[in-house]
C-alpha positions in Angstrom: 129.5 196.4 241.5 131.1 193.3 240.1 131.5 192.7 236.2 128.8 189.8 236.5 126.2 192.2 238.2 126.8 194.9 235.3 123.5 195.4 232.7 124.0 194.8 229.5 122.4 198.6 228.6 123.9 201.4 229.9 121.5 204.0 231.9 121.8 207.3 229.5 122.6 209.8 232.4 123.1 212.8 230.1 123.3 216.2 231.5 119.6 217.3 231.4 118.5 220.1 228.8 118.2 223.8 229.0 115.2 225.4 230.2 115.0 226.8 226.1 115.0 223.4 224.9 112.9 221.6 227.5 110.6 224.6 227.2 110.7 224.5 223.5 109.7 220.7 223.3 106.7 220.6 226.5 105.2 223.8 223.6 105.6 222.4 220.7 104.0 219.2 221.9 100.8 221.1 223.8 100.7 223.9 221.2 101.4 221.7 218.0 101.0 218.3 218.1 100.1 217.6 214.6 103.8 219.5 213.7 101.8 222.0 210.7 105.3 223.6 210.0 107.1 220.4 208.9 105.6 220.9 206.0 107.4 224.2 205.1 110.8 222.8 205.2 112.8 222.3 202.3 110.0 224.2 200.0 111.1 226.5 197.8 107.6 228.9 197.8 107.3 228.8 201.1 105.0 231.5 201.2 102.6 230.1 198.7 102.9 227.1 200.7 101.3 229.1 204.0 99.0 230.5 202.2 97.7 227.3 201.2 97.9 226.1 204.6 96.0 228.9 206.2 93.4 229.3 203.5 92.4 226.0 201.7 90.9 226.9 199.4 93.9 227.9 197.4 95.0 225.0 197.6 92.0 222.8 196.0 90.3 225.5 193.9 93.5 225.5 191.5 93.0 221.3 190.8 89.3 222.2 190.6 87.7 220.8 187.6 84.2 220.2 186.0 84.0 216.5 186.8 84.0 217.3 190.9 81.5 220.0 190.1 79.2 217.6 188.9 79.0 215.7 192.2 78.9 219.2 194.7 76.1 220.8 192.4 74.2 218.0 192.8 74.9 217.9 196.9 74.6 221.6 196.5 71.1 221.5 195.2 70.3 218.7 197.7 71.7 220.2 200.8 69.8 223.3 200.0 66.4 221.6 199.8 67.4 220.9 203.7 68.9 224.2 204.5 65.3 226.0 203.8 63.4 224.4 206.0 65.7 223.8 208.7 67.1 227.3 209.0 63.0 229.5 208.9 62.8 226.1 211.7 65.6 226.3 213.9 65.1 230.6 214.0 61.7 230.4 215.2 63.3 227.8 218.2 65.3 230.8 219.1 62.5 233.2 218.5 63.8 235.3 216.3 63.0 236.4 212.6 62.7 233.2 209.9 64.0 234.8 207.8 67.6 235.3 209.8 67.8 231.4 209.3 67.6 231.7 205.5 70.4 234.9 205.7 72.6 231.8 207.5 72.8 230.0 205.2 74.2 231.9 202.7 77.4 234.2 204.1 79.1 232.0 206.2 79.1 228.9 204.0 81.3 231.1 202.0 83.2 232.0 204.5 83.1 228.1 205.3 84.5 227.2 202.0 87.5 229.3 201.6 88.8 228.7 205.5 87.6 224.8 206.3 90.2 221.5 205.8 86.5 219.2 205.9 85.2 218.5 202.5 82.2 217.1 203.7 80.5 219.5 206.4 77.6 221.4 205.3 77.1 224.8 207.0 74.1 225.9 208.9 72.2 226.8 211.6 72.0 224.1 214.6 69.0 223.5 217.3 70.7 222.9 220.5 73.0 226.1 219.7 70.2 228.3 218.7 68.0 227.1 221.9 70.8 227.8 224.1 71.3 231.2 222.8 67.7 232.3 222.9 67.6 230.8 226.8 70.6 232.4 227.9 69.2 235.4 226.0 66.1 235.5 227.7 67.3 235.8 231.4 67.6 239.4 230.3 65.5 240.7 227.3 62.3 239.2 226.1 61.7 238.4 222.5 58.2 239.4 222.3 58.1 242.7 224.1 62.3 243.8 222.8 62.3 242.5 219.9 64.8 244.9 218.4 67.1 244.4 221.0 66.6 240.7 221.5 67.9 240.4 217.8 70.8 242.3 218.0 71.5 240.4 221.3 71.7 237.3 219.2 73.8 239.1 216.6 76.4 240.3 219.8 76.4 236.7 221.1 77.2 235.3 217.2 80.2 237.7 217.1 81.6 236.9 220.4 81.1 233.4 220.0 83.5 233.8 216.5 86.4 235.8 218.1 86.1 233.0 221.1 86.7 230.3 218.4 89.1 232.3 216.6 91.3 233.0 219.1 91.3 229.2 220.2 92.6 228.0 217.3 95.1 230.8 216.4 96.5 230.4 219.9 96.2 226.7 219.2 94.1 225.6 222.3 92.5 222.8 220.8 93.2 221.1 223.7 90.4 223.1 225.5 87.9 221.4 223.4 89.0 218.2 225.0 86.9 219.1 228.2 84.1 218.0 226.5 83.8 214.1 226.7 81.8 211.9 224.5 80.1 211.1 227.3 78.8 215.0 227.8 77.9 215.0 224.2 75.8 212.0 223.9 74.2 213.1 227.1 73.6 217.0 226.1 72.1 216.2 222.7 69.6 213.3 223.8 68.6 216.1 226.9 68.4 219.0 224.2 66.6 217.1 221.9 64.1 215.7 224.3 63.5 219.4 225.3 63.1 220.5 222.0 60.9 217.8 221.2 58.3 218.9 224.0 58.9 222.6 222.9 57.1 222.0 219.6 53.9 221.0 221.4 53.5 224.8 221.2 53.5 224.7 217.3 51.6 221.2 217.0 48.5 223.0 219.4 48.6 226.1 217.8 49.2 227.8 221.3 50.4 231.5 221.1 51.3 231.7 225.0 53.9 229.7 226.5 56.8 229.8 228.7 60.2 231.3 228.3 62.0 228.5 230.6 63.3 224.9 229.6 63.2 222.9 232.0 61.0 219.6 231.0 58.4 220.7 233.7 57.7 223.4 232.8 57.5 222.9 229.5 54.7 220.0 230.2 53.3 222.5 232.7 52.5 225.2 229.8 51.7 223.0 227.7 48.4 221.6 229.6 48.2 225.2 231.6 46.9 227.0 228.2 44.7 223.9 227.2 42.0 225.9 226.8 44.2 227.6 223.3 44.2 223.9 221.6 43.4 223.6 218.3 42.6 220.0 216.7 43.1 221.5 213.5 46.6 222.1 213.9 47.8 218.9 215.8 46.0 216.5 212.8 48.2 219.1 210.4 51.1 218.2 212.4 50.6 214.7 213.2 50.0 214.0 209.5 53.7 215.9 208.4 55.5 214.0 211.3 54.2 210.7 210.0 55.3 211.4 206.7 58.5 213.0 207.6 59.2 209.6 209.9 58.3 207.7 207.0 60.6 208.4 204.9 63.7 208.1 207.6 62.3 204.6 207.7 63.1 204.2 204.1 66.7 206.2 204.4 67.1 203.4 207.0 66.2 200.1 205.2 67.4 201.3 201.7 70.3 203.6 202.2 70.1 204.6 198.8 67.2 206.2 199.2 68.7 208.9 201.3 67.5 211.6 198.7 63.6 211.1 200.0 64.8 211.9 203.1 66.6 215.0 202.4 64.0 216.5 200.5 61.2 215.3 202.7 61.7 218.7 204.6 61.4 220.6 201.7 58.3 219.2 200.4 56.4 219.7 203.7 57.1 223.2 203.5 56.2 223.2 199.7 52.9 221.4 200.8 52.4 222.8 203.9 52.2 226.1 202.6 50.0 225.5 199.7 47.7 223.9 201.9 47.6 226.9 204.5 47.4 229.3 201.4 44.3 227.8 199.7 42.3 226.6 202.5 43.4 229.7 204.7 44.8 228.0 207.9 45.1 230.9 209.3 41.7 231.0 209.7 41.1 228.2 211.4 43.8 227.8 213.7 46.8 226.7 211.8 49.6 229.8 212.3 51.7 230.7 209.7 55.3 231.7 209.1 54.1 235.2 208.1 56.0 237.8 205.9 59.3 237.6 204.6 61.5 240.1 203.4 63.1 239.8 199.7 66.4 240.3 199.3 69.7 239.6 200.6 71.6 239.6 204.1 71.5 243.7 205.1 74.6 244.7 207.5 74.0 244.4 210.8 77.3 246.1 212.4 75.0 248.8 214.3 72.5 246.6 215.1 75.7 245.1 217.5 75.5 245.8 221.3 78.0 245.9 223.8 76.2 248.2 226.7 77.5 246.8 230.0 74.1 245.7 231.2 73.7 243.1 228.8 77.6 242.3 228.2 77.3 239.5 230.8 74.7 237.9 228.9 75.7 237.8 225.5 79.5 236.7 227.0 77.9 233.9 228.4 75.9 232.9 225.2 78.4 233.5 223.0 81.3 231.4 225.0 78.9 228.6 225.4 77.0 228.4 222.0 80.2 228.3 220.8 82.2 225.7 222.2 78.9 223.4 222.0 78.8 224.6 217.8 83.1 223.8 218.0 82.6 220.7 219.6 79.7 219.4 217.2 81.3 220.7 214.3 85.0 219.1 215.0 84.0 216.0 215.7 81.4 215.6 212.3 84.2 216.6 210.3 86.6 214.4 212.0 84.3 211.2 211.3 83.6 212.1 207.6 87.1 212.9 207.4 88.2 209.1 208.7 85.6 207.3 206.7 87.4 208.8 203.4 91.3 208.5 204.7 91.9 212.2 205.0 93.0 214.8 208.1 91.6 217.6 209.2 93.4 220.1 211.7 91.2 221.1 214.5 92.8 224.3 214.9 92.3 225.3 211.8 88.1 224.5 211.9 88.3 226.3 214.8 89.3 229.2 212.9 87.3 228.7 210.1 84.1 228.4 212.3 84.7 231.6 214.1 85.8 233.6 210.8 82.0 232.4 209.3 80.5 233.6 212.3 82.6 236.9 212.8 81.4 237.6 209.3 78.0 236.2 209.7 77.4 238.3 212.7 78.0 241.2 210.7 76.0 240.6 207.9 72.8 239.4 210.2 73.0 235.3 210.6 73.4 234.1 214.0 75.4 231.0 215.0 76.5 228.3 212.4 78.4 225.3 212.7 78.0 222.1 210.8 74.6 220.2 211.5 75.2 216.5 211.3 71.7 216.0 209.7 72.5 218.3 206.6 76.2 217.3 206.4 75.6 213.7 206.5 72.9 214.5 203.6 75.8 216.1 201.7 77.8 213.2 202.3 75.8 210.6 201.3 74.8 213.5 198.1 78.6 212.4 196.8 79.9 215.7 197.2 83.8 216.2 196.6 84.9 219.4 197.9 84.0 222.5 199.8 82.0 223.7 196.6 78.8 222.3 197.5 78.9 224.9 200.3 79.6 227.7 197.5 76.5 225.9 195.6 74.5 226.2 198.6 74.9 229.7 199.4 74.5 230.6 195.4 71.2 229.3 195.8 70.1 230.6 198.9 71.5 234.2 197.5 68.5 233.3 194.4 66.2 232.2 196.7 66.6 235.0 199.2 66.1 237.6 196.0 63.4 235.8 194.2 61.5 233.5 196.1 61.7 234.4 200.1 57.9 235.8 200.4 57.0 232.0 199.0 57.8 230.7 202.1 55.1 233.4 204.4 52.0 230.7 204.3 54.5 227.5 206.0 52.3 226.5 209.3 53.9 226.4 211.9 52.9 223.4 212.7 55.1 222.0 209.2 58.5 223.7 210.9 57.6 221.7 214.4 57.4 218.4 212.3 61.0 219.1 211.0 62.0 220.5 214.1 60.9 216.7 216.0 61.7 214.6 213.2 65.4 216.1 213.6 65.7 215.5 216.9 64.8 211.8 217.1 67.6 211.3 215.7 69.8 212.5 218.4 68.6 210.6 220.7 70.8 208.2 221.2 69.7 205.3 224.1 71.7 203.0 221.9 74.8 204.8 223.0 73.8 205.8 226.8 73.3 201.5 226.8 76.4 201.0 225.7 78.1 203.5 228.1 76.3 201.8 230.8 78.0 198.0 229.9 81.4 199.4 228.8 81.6 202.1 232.2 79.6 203.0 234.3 80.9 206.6 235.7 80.9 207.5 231.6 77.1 206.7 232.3 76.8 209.1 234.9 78.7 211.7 232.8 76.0 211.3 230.0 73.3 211.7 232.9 74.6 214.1 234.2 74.3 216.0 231.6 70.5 214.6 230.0 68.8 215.4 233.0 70.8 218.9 234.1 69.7 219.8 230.8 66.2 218.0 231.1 65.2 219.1 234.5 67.1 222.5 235.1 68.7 224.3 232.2 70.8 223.5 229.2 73.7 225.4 230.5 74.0 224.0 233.6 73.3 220.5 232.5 76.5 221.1 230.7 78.3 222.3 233.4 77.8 219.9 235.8 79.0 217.0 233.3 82.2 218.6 232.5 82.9 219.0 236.4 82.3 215.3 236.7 84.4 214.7 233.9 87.1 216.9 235.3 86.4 215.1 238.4 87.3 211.9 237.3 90.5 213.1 235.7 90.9 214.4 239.1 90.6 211.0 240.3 92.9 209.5 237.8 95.9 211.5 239.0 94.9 211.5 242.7 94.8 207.5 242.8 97.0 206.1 239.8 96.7 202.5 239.0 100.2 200.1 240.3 100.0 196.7 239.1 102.5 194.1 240.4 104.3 192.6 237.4 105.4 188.4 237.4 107.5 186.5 234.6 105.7 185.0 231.9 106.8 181.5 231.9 109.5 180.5 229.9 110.0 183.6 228.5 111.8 187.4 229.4 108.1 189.1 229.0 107.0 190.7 232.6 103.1 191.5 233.1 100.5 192.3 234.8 100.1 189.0 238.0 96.5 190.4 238.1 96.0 190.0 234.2 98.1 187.1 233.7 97.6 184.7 236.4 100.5 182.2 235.0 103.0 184.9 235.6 105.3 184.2 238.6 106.6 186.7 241.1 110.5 186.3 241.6 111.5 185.1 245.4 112.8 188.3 247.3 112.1 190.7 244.6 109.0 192.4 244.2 108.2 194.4 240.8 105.4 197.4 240.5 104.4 198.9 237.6 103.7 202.5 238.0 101.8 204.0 235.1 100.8 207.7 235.7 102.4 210.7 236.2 103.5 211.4 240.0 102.4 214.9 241.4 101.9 216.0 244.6 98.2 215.2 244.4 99.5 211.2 244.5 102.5 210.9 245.9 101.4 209.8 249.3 98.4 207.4 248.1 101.5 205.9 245.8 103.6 205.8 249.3 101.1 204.3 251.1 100.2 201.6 248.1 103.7 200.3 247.3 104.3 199.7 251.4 100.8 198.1 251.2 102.0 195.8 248.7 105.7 194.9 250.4 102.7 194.2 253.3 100.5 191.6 251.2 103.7 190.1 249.7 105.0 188.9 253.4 101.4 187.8 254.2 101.2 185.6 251.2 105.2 184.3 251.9 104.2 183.1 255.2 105.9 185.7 257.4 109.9 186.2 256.4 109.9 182.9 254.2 111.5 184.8 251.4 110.7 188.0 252.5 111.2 191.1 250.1 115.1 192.2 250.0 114.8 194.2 246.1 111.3 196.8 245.5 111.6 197.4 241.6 110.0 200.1 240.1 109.1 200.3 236.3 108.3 203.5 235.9 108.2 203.6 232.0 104.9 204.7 232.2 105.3 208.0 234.4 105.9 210.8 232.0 106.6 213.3 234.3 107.3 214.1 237.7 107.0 217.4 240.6 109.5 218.2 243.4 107.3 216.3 245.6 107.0 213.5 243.7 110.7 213.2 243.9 110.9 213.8 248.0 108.4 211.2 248.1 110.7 208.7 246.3 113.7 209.7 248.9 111.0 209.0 251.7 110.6 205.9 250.4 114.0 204.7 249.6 115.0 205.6 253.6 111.8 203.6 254.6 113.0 200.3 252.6 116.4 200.7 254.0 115.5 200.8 257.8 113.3 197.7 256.4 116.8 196.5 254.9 114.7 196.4 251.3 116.7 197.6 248.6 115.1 200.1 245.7 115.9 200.0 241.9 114.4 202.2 239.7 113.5 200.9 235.7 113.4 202.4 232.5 113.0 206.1 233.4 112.0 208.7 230.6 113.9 211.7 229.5 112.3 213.9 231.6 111.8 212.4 234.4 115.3 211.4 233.9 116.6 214.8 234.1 114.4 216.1 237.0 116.1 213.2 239.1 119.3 214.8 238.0 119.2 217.8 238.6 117.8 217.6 242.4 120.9 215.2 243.0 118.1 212.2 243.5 120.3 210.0 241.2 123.1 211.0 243.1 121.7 209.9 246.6 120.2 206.6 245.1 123.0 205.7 243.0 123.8 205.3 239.5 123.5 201.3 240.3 120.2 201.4 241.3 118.6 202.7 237.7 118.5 199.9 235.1 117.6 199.8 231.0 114.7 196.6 231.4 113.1 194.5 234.5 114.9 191.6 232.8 118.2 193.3 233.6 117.3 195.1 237.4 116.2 191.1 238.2 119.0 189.3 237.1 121.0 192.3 239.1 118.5 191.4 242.2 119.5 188.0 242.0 123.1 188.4 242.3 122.6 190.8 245.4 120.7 187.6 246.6 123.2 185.1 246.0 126.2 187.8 247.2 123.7 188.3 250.2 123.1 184.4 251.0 126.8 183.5 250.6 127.6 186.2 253.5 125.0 184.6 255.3 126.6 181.2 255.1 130.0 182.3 255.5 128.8 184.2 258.7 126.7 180.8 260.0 130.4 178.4 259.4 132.6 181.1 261.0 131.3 183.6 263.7 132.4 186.3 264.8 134.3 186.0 268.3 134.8 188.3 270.4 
């Protein structure tokens, strides 16, 4: 090649990395993104450095001091007044004990406090988590007639669910979580919460039989099966508690400041609510209570554990999917609390707290925890500081649980169904499934997929079915990658999109694509098939061989990696231009792509004159092929060959 035709940018054709480093690098970058160990170098206590790494708390508990305290005992005390209600609510979703709700809310916020970056989660017990656990449960032991073992079934799921979440985030597979799209979330919740909703119809009608499914239809079909059990008593109960409870989310709403009435509001329905059923003995007249409650604190429930292979299926599947749902809701809370007030939090490491709070909380009789956004956006808004209003929490739980627990025997039931309801209005989110719908539309279907699999068949496979079309459409991405056809901006070195930019011109003979995904077997031949399509449309649209494509170049600044047969396909392509007489330059390729083409001689079959640093350079190296190429023509035309 001539000195004129020569880039200004040298290609960096290094000799490609060992397998140690390349390995080292693809790790470090799927294992440990966020780079936690930078942080070590150069310290001189590098030990009491990871230990403040691993366990927070050593780390903010030192610079503790009595002003912060004044802001987490007051979200402390206010949290708690939530944490009452909802956890006797959300135990008797998942039929088990009230009680158990109250005992969860006390050992794993500790547990929270000393492993967790966020400093604005509040711990506790979650309804789509504990409905999904006592469904799952169910296919195999039935609350009312094992009640013994449906507990400790609950308990088994709990721990399994907290050495699944562990082992995520010590392995550092965060990236598992990822699976579960916004989309599946806003979809699952607004299903789950619909479903709960209809649920409470049992407690608002004072109906004692119902059905163990949760499916919507059913649900509506037990509901007016066992009308003859309705109580008016109960539903006026219950209607008047849900219109208070609403009423003072309508205040939260127009005065933000008044998000105190709303956080108690809970707590004084259950105040009232059982005064009411204890002096005019609703019991008696069709209002159900709560019923006893043991005093005293969390008992051990190690034996209470089972692991007998007949029900080892079950609780596996409970615990696996309670918690990635609890990991999922719980990440992302912290994440937005932690954004709104300029601070990280390391996903791997919540995912290790979480499954340390549940480990121990399985052993000490709670069942699954994770951070509600109801309670932790009360504690938010409270003005807590640090991880200590968790500590508060607990504290008062532990007082409550030794002093005050048979209190809470005369709450109706109907009170916890108003709570339950009022909660779950507020993850219903049509705002969000609207916007989905205007912004894309297969994110729509995602979300639907999962509302009505949860809706009309069950919560587990509602969730299932939008992750596989989430994965689907990854699928998708990879199988059919997007190529754009780049023109020059006028006046100006700037190459984009012709489709974008309609004032962006296409150079004469040279056609530029702009490749922008990885290429893997899955795509190479829809990519083979796509370029020749467009070396097709561009002849159409030059009027057959007017200026005809003699240069294909490929930007390829966007692929970040590619396989063996991405590479074959490339060589494929290069001896199709050729018989075509269309030359092939390759731009901008990255390191590893880079070395791949190296090291299976590709560059060497090419050659090194047909890579180039910028599209600027590969056209102004296109055009003096063109001239070189026109000149020959000319010369040729003036003086024939004779033979």
């Amino acid at each position: 090649m001539s000195n004129s035709q020569e880039s200004v940018h040298k290609v960096n054709f290094a000799p490609p990395r060992g397998f140690a480093a390349t390995f080292k690098s693809h790790a470090k970058e799927t294992l440990f993104p966020d780079d936690p160990f930078k942080q070590f170098k150069n310290e001189k206590r590098p030990i009491k450095k990871a230990v403040q790494y691993f366990v927070p708390i050593f780390e903010w508990l030192p610079k503790y001091n009595l002003k912060l305290f004044r802001y987490d005992l007051l979200a402390g005390i206010t949290i708690t007044s939530l944490a009452i209600p909802q956890g006797i609510s959300y135990a008797k979703l998942g039929d088990i004990p009230p009680v158990v709700g109250l005992y969860s809310s006390f050992v794993p916020p500790l547990i929270y406090a000393i492993f967790g970056s966020s400093k604005h989660i509040a711990i506790g017990t979650v309804a789509a988590p504990s409905l999904l656990l006592a469904a799952t449960i169910r296919e195999k032991v039935s609350p009312d007639a094992e009640p013994k073992l449906y507990l400790s079934l609950f308990f088994t799921a709990t721990l399994i669910a907290g050495i699944f979440q562990s082992v995520l985030g010590f392995l550092r597979l965060g990236i598992v979580m990822d699976f579960l799209s916004h989309s599946t979330i806003v979809g699952f919740m607004s299903g789950t919460a619909i479903l709960i909703c209809l649920q409470q119809l049992k407690g608002f009608f004072g109906l004692t039989k119902f059905t163990t499914k949760t499916d919507v239809i059913s649900v509506l079909h037990a509901v007016f099966k066992y009308r003859e059990e309705w109580r008016w008593e109960s539903a006026v109960v219950g209607l008047i508690f849900l219109a208070f409870l609403l009423f003072t989310r309508y205040l939260k709403k127009r005065n933000p400041k008044l998000f105190w009435v709303s956080a108690i509001a809970p707590m004084v329905t259950v105040v009232v609510g059982g005064l009411f059923a204890y002096l005019a003995r609703g019991e008696n007249h069709g209002i159900p209570i709560v019923g006893h409650l043991n005093r005293g604190i969390n008992p051990l429930s190690i034996k209470d554990l089972n692991f007998e292979s007949q029900y080892l299926p079950v609780t596996l599947k409970a615990g696996i999917l309670t918690g990635i749902l609890a990991m999922a809701e719980g990440i992302a809370i912290g994440r937005s609390f932690a954004i709104l007030k300029n601070y990280q939090t390391d996903g791997n490491k919540e995912m290790i707290a979480f499954g340390m709070m549940n480990i121990a909380g399985s052993l000490t009789s709670c069942y699954l925890t994770t951070a509600p956004f109801s309670k932790s956006a009360v504690n938010f808004n409270a003005g807590c500081r640090t991880a200590m209003s968790n500590i508060v929490m607990a504290i008062i739980m532990m007082l409550t649980l030794l002093l005050l627990a048979p209190l809470f025997s005369y709450i109706p039931l109907v009170a916890l169904s108003a709570i339950i309801m009022t909660a779950m209005f507020g993850l219903i989110d049509y705002e969000e499934a609207y916007r989905l719908f205007k912004v894309d539309k297969f994110d729509f279907c995602i979300c639907m997929a999962a509302f009505f699999g949860v809706t009309f068949i069950t919560m587990d496979v509602g969730l299932l079915m939008s992750v596989g079309l989430a994965i689907l459409r990854a699928l998708l991405y990879v199988a059919r990658p997007a190529t754009c056809k780049l023109g020059n901006m006028p006046d100006s070195s700037l190459y984009c999109d012709i489709g974008q930019y309609p004032v962006a011109t296409g150079i004469p003979g040279i056609l530029i694509l702009k490749l922008g995904s990885p290429i893997y077997f899955a795509n190479c031949s829809y990519l083979k098939e796509r370029i020749m399509r467009w070396i097709g449309d561009e002849a159409d649209i030059t009027n057959a061989n007017v200026n005809e494509v003699e240069h294909l170049l490929l930007d390829i600044g966007g692929v970040s990696t590619i396989d063996m047969t991405g590479i074959e396909t490339l060589q494929e392509l290069r001896r199709t231009l050729e018989i075509n007489g269309i030359k092939m330059g390759i731009v901008n390729p990255r390191m590893a792509v880079m070395e791949k083409m190296i090291l299976s001689e590709f560059v060497d079959k090419v050659g090194r004159e047909s890579f180039y640093m910028s599209i600027d350079e590969a056209v102004e190296a296109c055009r003096f092929w063109l001239q070189e190429s026109n000149v020959s023509k000319n010369d040729f035309s003036v003086h024939p060959t004779v033979v």
